[in-house]
C-alpha positions as a Python dict, from the first residue, in 0.01 Angstrom:
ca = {
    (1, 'X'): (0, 0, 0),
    (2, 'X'): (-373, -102, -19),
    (3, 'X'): (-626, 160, -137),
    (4, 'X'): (-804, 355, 77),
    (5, 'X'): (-1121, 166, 99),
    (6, 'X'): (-938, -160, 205),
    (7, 'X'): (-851, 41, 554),
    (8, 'X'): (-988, 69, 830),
    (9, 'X'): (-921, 289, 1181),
    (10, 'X'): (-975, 287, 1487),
    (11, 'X'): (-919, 503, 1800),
    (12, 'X'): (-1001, 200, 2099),
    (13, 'X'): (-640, 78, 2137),
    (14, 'X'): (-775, -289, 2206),
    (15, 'X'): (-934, -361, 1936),
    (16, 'X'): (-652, -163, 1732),
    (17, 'X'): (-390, -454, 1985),
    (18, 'X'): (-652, -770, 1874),
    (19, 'X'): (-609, -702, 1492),
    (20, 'X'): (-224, -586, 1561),
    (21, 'X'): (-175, -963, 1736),
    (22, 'X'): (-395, -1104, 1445),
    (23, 'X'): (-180, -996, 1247),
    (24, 'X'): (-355, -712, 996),
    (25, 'X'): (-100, -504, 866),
    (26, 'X'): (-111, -156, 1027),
    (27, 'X'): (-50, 156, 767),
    (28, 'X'): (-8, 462, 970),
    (29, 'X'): (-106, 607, 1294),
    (30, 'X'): (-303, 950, 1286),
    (31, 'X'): (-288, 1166, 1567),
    (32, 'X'): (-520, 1426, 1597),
    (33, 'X'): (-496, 1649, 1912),
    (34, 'X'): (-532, 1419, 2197),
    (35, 'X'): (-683, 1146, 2014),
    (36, 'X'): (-510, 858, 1833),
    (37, 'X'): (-615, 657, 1534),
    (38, 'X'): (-464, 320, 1437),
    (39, 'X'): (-485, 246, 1052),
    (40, 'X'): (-478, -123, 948),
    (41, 'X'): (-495, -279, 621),
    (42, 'X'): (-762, -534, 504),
    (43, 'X'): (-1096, -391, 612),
    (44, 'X'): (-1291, -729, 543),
    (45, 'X'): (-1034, -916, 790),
    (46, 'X'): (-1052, -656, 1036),
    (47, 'X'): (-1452, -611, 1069),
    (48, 'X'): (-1490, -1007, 1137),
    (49, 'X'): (-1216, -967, 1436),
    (50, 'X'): (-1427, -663, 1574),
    (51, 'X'): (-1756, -901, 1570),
    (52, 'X'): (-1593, -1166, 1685),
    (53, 'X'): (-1430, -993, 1956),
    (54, 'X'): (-1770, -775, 2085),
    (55, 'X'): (-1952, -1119, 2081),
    (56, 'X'): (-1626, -1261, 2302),
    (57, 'X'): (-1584, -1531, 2008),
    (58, 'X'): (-1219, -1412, 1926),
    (59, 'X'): (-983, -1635, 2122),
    (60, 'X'): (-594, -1467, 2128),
    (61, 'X'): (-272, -1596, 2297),
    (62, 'X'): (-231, -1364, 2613),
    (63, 'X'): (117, -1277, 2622),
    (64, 'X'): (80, -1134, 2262),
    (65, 'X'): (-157, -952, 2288),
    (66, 'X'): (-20, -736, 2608),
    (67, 'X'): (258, -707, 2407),
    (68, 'X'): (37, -547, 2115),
    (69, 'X'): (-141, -362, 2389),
    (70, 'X'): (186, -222, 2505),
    (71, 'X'): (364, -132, 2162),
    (72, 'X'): (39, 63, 2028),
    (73, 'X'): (85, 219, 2349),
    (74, 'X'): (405, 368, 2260),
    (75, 'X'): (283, 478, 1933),
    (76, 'X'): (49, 664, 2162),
    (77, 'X'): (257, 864, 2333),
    (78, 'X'): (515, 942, 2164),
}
């Protein structure tokens, strides 16, 4: 396990799927009342994605990321 400030979270599940289908290894998924925070590994990594994929830079192969989409969402609501 990484330390702590290599982490990073998140609660938007597609951002959470675009570093899931990137690959970033995800630690642990916090739940907190109705909210749900995904935990991934390599903060440095996972910051680029997230400006990459706000400025629409980030280019992903469709059919894995609705697969990330859907398996975060059954970490959701489980």
């Amino acid at each position: 396990m990484k330390s702590i400030e290599d982490t990073i979270e998140t609660k938007d599940l597609y951002l959470a799927s675009l570093w899931y289908t990137k690959g970033l290894l995800m630690e642990n998924v916090r739940h907190e009342g109705k909210q749900c925070y995904f935990i991934f590994q390599n903060a440095g990594a996972a910051k680029e994605l997230e400006r990459r994929y706000f400025s629409k830079e980030e280019l992903v192969i469709a059919k894995d990321y609705v697969n990330a989409v859907k398996t975060l969402k059954e970490l959701i609501f489980r």
